[in-house]
Each structure stands twice: as C-alpha cells, then as structure tokens.
N, CA, C and O of each residue as an XYZ file, in Angstrom:
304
protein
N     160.823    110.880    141.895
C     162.139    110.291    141.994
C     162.363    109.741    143.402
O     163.500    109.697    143.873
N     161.369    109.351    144.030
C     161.523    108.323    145.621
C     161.543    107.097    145.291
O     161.686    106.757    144.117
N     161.416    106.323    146.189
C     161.434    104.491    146.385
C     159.682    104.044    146.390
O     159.162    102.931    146.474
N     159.196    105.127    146.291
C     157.650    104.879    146.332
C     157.844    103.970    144.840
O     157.232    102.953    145.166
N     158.335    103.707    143.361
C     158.119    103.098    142.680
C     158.742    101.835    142.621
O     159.914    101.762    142.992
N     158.254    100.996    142.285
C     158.751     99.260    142.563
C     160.249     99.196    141.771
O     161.282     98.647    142.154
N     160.009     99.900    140.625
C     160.667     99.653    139.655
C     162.341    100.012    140.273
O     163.308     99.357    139.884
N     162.462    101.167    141.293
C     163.472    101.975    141.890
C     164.012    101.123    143.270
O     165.121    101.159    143.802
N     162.722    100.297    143.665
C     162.972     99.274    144.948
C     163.747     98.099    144.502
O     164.606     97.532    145.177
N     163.296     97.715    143.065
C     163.759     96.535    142.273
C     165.434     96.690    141.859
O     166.289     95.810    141.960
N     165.562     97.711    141.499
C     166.846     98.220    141.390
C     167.986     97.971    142.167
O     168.992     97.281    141.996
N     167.270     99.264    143.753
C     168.300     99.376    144.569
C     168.544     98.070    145.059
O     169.716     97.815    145.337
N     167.801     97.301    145.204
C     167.574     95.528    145.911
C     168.279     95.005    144.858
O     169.093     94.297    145.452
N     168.579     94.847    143.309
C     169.769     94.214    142.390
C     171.347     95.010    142.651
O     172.440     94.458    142.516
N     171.168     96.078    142.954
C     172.735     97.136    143.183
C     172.792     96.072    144.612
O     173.389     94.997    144.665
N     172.140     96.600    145.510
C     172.449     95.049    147.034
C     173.166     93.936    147.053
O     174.186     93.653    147.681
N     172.421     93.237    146.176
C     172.789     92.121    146.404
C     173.984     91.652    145.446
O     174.489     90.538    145.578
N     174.448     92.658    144.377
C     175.579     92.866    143.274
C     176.896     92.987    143.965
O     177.892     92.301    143.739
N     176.737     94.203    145.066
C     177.795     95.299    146.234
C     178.124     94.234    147.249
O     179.271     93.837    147.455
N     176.939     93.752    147.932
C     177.428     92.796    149.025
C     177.319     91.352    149.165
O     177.777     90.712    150.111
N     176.467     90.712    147.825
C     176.524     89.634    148.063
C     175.622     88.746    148.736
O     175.325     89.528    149.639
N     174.994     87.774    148.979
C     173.775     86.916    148.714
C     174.021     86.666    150.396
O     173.109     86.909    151.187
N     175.088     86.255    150.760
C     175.482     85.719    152.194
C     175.657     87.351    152.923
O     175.283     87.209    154.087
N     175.948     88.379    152.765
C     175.698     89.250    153.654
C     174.663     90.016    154.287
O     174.363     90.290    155.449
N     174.030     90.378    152.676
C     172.772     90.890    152.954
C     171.179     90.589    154.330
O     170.368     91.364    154.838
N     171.403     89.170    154.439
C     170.767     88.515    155.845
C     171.634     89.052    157.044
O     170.985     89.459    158.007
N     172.718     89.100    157.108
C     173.295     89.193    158.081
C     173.904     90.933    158.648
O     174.378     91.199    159.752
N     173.737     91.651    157.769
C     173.462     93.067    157.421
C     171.960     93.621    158.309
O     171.873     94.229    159.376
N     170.976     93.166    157.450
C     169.652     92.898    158.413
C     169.384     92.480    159.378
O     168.402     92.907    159.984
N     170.107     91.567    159.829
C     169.808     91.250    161.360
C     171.094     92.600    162.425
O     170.842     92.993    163.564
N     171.826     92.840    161.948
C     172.724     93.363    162.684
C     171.759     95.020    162.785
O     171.617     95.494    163.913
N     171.193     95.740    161.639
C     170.668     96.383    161.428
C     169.268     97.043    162.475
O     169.031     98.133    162.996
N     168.585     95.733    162.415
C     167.636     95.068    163.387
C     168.162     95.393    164.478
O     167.657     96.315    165.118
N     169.386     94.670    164.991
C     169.062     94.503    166.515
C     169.885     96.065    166.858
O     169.928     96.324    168.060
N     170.327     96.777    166.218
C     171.070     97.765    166.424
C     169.850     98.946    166.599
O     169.989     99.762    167.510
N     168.602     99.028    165.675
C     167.539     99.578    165.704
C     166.307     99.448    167.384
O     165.554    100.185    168.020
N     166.730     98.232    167.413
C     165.864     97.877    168.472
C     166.565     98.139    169.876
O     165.886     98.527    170.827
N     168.016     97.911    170.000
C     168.751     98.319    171.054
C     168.213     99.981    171.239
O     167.727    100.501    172.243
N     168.525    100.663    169.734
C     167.871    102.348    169.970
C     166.984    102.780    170.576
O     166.890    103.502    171.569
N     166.040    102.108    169.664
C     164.971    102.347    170.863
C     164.297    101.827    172.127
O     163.340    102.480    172.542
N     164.569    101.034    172.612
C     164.988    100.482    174.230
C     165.614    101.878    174.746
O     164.982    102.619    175.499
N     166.990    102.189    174.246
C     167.556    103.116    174.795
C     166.793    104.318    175.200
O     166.730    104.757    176.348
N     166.014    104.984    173.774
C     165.273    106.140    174.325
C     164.339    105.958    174.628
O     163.702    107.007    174.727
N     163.525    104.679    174.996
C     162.602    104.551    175.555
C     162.337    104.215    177.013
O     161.316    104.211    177.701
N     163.542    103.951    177.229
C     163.704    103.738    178.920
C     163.574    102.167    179.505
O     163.580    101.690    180.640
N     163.490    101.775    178.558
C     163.232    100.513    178.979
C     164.183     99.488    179.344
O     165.328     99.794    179.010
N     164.055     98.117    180.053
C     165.193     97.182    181.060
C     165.575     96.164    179.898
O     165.094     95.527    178.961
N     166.326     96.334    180.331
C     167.293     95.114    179.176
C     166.087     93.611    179.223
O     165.072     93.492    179.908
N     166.748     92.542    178.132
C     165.509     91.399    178.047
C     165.913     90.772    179.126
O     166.892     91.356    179.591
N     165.542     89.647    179.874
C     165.613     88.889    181.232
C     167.254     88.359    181.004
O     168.250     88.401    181.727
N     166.941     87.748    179.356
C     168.803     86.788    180.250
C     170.023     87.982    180.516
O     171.026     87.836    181.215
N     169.627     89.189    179.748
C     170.736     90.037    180.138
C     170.900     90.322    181.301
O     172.086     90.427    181.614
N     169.830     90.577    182.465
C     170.028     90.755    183.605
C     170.572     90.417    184.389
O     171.228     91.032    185.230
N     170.261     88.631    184.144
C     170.608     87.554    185.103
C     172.122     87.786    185.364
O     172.752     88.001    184.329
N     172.962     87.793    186.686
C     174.645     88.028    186.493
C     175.066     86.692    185.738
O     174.223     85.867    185.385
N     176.521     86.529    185.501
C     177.202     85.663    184.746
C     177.510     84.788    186.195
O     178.099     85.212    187.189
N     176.904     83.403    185.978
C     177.464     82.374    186.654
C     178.743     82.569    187.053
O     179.316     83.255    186.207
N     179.626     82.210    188.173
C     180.864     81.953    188.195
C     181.304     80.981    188.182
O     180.783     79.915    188.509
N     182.898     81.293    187.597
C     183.824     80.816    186.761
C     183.728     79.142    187.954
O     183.442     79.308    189.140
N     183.988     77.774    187.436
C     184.294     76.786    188.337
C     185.881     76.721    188.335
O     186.737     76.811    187.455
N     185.900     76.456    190.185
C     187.368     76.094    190.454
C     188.045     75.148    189.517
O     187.372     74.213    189.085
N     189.305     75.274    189.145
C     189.993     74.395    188.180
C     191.092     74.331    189.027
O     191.855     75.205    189.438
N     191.005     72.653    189.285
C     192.079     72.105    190.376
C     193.313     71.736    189.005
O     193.119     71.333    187.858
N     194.677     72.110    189.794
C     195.444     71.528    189.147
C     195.849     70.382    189.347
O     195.538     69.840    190.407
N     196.735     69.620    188.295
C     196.479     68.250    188.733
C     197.478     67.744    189.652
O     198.631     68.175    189.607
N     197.063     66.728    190.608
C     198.125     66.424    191.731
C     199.095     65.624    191.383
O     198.810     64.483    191.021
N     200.767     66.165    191.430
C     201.451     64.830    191.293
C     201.875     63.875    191.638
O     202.091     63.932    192.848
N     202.109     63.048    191.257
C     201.939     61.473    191.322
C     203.555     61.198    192.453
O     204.736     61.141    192.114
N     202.984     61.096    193.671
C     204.131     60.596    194.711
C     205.006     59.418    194.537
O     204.802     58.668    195.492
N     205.645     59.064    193.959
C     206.826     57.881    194.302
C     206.700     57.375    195.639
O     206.832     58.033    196.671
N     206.449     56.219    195.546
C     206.336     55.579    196.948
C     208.015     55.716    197.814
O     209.065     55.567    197.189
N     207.978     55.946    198.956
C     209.356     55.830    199.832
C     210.131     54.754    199.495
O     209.811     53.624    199.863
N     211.097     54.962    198.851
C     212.285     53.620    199.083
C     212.790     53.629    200.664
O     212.757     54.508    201.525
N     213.333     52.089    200.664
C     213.503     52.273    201.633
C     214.831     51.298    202.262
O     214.756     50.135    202.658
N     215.787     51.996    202.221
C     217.813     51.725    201.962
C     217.771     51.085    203.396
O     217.426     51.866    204.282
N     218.093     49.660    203.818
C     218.185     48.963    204.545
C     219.790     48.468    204.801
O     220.047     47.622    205.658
C-alpha cells in the first residue's frame, strides 16, 4: 500500500490536478523547489547565489520640478 505502484502514482497525480488545477500545479512545484533548495543551503552552510549578495543599487535623486518664473513686470 506505498506509491511504489504506478497505478497509486497515477491516481494521486489525477486527485492533483482535480484539487488544484492545471495552472497551479507548475507553480506549486517551483515554489516547492525553491523552498527545498533554500533548506538545504541553510543546513548546509552555504552563501547565498551571487546576485543576492550584490547590495541594492541606490535609489536615483528625483528632482522636483522647477517652477516656471513669470518674467518681472515692470510699472513705469
């Protein structure tokens, strides 16, 4: 009574894709994935991948905009 038989793999894989649906199931797996692989990084001691390291660029100055001077009248 394990998953060792196809017939029980075939199954639980039709209950899957019945429960969550054709568009989740990929996206289930990848979340799955990277949640697995973060784990073991973790207990393995190992450094995050390169772009995580790199710091976050900083933010660019955002000038506000200058307003527009009225030329001097000029009461004679």
């Amino acid at each position: 009574m394990g998953l060792d038989n196809p017939i029980h793999l075939a199954f639980l894989l039709i209950m899957l894709l019945l429960v969550f649906g054709a568009k989740r199931l990929p996206e289930m797996g990848r979340s799955l994935g990277s949640g697995m692989r973060g784990f073991k990084d973790a207990i393995g001691g190992e450094s995050p991948p390169p772009a995580l390291e790199q710091p976050a660029a900083p933010f660019a100055a955002v000038e506000a905009p200058q307003q527009a001077q009225a030329p001097a009248s000029r009461h004679t």
